[in-house]
N, C-alpha and C positions, 0 to 999 in steps of 0.2 A: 504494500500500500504506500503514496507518497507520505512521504515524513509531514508533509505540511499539514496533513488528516490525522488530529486525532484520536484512538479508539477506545472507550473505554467499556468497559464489559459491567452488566447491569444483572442481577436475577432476581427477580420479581417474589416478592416475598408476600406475606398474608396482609402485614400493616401496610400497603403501597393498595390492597384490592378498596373500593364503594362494596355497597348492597348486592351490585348485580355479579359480583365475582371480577371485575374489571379491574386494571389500574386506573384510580381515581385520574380526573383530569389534571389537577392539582399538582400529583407526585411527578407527572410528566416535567412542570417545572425546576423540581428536584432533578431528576435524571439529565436534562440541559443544563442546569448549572454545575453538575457534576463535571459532567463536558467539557465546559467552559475551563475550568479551575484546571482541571488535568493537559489541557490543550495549553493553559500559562503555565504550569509544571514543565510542562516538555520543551518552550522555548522560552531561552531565558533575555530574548527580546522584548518580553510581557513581564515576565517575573522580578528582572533586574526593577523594571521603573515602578513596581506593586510596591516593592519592597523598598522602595527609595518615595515612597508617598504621593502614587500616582493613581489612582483609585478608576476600573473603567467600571462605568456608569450604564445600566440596561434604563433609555429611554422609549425602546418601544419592542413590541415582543408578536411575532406573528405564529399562529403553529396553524397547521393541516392535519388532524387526526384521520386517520389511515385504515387502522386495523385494531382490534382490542389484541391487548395483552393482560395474560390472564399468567394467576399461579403458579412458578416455577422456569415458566421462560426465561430464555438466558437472551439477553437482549446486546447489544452493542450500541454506541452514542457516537454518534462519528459526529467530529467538530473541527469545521476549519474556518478560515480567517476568507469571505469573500468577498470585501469589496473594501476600499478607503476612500474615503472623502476628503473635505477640507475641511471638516471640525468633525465629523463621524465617520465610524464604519461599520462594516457588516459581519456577523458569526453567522457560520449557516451550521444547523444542525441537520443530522437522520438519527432515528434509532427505530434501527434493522434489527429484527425478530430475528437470531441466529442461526437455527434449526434451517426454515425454509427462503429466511435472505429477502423476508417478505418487508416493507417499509412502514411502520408502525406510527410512524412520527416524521415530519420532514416542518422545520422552524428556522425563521430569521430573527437573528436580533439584534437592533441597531441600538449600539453604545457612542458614548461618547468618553476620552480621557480626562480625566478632573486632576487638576493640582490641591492637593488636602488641604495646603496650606493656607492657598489664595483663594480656593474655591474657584479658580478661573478655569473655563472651559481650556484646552490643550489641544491647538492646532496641531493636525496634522500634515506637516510640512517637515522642511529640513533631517533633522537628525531622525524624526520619529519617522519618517517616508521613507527613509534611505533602511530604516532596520525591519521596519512592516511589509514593503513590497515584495519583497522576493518570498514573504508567505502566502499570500493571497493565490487562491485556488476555489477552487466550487466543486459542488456534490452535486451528483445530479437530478436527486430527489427533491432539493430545496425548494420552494413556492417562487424566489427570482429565478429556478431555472425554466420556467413552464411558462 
């Protein structure tokens, strides 16, 4: 898989199900922000500036519910980095049902980088363009690939 996706493995447990035996809609959010988190683990073009007090901010959140996922599924969260702007950009999510590779979830979420300090929005320009571009890639589940 590209390095710039990526993957993080999910199984679906009893506290994640609603009434109807389903993954609540809710924990879906969960499972994307897991994504998220594990995707700035693995580059530490995200992690260096988290950890130096640069906080990215989910201003807007789109999902596509796909498929129910139910009890014991082993799911996977693919997360990558698809688009950059001039003050925002794009996480695109999937989480693909393991077993049959079936797409259970495909979500965008548009952040912005905030300075802790100043509270000032964090253009994405100069130094922050030159270390984010060469991750930007797409899924091709995501709701911007359709």
């Amino acid at each position: 898989m590209d390095s710039r996706i990526t993957v993080t493995h999910v199984r679906v447990r009893g506290f994640h199900l609603d009434g109807y035996g389903h993954v609540n809609h809710a924990r879906y959010l969960e499972f994307l922000e897991e994504g998220r988190w594990a995707f700035v683990d693995d580059h530490p073009e995200f992690a260096e500036a988290l950890a130096a007090g640069v906080a990215l901010v989910a201003v807007n959140l789109n999902i596509d519910y796909r498929r129910a996922a139910v009890m014991h599924d082993d799911l996977d969260v693919r997360t990558c980095l698809s688009r950059l702007g001039g003050r925002s950009g794009r996480v695109s999510h999937e989480i693909v049902h393991r077993r049959s590779g079936e797409v259970v979830v495909a979500a965008s979420l548009t952040f912005v980088l905030l300075d802790q300090r100043s509270h000032e929005v964090i253009a994405l320009d100069g130094d922050w363009r030159q270390r984010l571009t060469p991750l930007v890639t797409t899924l091709d589940s995501t709701p911007e690939a359709h």
